[in-house]
C-alpha positions as CSV (number, residue, x, y, z in Angstrom):
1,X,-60.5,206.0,103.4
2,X,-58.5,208.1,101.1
3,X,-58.2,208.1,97.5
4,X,-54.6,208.8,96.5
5,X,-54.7,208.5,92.5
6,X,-57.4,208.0,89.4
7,X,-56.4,207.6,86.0
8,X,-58.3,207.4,83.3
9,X,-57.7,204.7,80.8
10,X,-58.7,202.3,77.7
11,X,-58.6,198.7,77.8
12,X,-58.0,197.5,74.7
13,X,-59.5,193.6,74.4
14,X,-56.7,191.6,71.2
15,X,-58.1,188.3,69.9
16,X,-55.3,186.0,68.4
17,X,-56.4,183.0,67.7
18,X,-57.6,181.1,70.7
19,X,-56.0,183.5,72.7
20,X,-57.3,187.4,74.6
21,X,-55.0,189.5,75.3
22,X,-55.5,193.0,77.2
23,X,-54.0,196.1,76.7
24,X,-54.5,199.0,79.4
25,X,-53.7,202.1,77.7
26,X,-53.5,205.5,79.7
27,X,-53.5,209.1,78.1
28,X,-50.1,210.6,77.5
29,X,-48.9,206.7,76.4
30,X,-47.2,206.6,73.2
31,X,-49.3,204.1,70.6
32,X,-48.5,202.6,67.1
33,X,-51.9,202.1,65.4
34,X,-52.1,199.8,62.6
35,X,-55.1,200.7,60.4
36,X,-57.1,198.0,58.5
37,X,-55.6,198.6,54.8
38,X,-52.0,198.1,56.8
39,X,-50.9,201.9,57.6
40,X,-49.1,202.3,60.6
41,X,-49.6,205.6,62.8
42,X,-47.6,206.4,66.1
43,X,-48.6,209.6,68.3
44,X,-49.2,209.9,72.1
45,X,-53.1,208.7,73.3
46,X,-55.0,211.9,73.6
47,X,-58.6,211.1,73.6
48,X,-61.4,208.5,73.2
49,X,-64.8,209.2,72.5
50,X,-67.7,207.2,72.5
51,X,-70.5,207.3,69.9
52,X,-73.7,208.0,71.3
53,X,-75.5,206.3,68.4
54,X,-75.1,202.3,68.3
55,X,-74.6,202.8,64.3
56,X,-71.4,205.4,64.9
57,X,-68.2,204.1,65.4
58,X,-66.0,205.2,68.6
59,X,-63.1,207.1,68.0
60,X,-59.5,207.7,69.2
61,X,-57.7,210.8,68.8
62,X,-53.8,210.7,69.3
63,X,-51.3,213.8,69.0
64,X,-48.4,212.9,66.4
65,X,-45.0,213.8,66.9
66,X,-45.5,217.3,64.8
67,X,-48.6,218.1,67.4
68,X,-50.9,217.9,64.5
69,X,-54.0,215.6,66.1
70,X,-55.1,212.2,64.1
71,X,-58.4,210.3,64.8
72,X,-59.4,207.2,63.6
73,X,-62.5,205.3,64.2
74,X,-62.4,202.3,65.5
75,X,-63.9,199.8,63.2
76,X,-61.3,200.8,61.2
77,X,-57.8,199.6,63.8
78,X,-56.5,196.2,63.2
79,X,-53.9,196.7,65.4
80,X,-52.8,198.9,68.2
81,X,-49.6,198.6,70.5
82,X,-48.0,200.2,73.5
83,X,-44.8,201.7,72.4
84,X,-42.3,201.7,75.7
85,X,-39.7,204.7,74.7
């Protein structure tokens, strides 16, 4: 046996409806959040970290266009997409 590749990756879970969709997000994809109160957010997936309390909220981390870094937990996406440049 050889092992030729691993990459790490999220799997984003999307309920509409009836209807689960998956998303499998690697690091280095480009991303368009939506945030709860409707804000939109693009940047490149840097990082995920999970709480290591159950009462914390997990948080992504992405690198914006200007190379500044943006994190947002969770709880607080009510959207997130794959953008295909």
């Amino acid at each position: 046996m050889r092992i030729t590749d691993i990459e790490p990756c999220i799997k984003v879970s999307i309920e509409i409806e009836d209807t689960t969709t998956e998303l499998i997000i690697e690091f280095g994809d480009q991303i368009r959040i939506t945030k709860s109160e409707g804000e939109r957010v693009e940047g490149r997936f840097y990082l995920f970290e999970s709480a290591s309390e159950v009462d914390q909220d997990d948080m992504l981390y992405l690198v914006l266009e200007d190379e500044n870094q943006f994190s947002i937990g969770v709880s607080l996406i009510s959207n997130i997409e794959k953008i295909e440049k």
